[in-house]
C-alpha positions in Angstrom: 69.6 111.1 125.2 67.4 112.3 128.3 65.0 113.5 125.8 64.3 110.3 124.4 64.3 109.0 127.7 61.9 110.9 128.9 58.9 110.0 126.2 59.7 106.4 127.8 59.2 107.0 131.7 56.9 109.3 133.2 59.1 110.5 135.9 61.6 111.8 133.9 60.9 115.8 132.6 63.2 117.5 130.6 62.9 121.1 130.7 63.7 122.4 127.3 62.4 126.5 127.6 63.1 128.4 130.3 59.4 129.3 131.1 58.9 125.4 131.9 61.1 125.5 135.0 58.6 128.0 136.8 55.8 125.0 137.1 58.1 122.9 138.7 59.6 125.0 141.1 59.5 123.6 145.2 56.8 124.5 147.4 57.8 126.1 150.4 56.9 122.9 152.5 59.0 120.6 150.0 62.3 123.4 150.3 61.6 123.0 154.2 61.4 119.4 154.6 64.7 119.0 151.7 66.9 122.0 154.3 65.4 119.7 157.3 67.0 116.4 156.0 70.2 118.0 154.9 70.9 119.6 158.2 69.9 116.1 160.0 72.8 114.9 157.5 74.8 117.1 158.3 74.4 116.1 161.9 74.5 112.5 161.9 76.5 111.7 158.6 76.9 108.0 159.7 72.7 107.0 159.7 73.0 107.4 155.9 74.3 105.0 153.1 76.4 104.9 150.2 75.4 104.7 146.9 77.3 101.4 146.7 75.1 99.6 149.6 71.7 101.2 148.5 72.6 99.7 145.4 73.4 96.5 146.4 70.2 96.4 148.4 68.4 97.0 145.4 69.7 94.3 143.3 69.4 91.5 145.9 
């Protein structure tokens, strides 16, 4: 199902050989800035929404 999916929309990559998954590995600044927002999360887990108001939002 992702497969077929993914020949629709150009965000979606499915990784089918092992080999693929090294060229879309996280640079160093993306793994720092992803560890920075989790441990802001983990700080302050109340400035964050649920799925069900992000949703919501984005079918007004």
């Amino acid at each position: 199902m992702l497969l077929a999916l993914s020949k629709d929309y150009d965000f979606l990559k499915v990784l089918t050989e092992p080999d693929e998954e090294r060229e879309y590995e996280l640079s160093p600044e993306q793994e720092n800035e992803l560890d920075r927002r989790y441990k802001n999360f983990l700080k302050n887990p109340q400035n964050g929404k649920s799925w069900n108001e992000v949703k919501q939002t984005l079918l007004a």
